[in-house]
C-alpha positions as CSV (number, residue, x, y, z in Angstrom):
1,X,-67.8,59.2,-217.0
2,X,-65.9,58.4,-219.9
3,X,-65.5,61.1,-222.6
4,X,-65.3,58.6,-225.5
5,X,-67.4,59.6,-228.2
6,X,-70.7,57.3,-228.5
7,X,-72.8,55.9,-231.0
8,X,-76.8,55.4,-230.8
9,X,-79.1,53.4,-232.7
10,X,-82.4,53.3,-232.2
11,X,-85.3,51.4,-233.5
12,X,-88.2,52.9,-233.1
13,X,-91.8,50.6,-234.4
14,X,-94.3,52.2,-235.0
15,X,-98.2,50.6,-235.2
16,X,-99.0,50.8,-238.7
17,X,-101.9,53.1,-238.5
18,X,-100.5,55.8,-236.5
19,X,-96.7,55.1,-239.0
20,X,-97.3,58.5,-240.8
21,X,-97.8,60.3,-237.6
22,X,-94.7,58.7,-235.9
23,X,-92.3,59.1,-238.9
24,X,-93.3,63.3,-238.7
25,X,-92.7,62.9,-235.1
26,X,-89.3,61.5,-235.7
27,X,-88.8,64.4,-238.1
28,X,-89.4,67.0,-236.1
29,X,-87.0,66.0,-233.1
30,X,-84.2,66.2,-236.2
31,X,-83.6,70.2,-235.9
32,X,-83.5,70.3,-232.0
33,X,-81.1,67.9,-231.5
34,X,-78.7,69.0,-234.3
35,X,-78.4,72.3,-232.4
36,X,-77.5,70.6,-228.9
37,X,-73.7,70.6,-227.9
38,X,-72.0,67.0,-228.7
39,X,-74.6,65.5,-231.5
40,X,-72.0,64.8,-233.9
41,X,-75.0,63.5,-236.2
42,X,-78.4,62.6,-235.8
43,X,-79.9,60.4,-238.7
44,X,-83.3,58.8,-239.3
45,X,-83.9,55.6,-241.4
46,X,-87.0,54.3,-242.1
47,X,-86.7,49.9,-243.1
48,X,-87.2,48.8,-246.5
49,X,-88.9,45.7,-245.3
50,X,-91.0,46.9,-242.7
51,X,-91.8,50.5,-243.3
52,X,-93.3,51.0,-239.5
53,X,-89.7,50.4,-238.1
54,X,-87.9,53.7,-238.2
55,X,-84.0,53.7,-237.2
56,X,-81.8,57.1,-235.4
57,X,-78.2,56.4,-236.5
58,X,-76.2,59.2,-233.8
59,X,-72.9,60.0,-233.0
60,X,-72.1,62.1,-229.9
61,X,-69.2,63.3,-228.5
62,X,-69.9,61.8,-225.1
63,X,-72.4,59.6,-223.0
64,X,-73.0,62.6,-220.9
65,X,-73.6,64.8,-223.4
66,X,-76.3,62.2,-225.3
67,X,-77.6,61.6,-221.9
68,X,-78.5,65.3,-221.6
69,X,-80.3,64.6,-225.0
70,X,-82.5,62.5,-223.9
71,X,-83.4,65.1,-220.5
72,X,-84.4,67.6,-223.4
73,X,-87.5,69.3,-223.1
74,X,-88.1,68.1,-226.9
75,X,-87.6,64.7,-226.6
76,X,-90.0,64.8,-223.3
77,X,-92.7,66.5,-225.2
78,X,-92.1,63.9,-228.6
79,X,-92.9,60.7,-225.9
80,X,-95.6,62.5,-224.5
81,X,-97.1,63.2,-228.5
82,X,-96.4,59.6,-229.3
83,X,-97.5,58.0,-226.4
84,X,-99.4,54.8,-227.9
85,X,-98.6,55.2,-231.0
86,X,-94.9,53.4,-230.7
87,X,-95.2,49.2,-230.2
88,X,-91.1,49.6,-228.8
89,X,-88.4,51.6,-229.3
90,X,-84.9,49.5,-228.5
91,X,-81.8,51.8,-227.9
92,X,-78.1,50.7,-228.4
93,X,-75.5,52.5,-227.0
94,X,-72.0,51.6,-229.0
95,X,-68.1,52.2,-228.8
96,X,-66.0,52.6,-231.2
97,X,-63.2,48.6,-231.5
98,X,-61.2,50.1,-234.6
C-alpha cells in the first residue's frame, strides 16, 4: 500500500428539502475526523450554483490511513442519520503530478 499522501473530493447532493439537515450533518463529521491520525485537512464547500451539492476537499497522509476514516464509527453513524436524505455522493481519490 503506497504511503503517498492522498487527496479526497467528495460531492455530496443533497435533496433540497432535507439540504439544511445534510449540510449540519456534514458539519458535525468536521471535528472527528480532524482529530484522526493522517487527515492533513478536511474542508467542506457548499456550490454557489446549486446550494444542495456540498463538496469535502481532504488531504491525508496515506490511502490507508483515509481508508480507516471512512471505517470510523462517526462516519458509520453520519450514513446511517442521512440515509435518504443524500441523492449521491461521488468520491475522488487523487495523487499528487507536480
Amino acid at each position: 500500500m503506497s504511503n503517498q499522501q492522498l487527496t479526497i473530493t467528495a460531492s455530496i447532493l443533497a435533496k433540497t428539502e432535507k439540504r439544511e439537515f445534510v449540510k449540519q450533518a456534514l458539519l458535525k463529521l468536521i471535528p472527528p475526523t480532524l482529530q484522526e491520525e493522517g487527515c492533513l485537512n478536511y474542508d467542506l464547500h457548499q456550490d454557489n450554483e446549486n446550494l444542495d451539492r456540498f463538496f469535502f476537499y481532504e488531504n491525508w497522509e496515506s490511502r490507508e490511513l483515509w481508508l480507516n476514516h471512512n471505517a470510523s464509527a462517526h462516519i458509520a453513524a453520519h450514513r446511517k442519520n442521512t440515509e435518504g436524505a443524500i441523492i449521491e455522493v461521488i468520491i475522488s481519490e487523487l495523487s499528487p503530478v507536480s
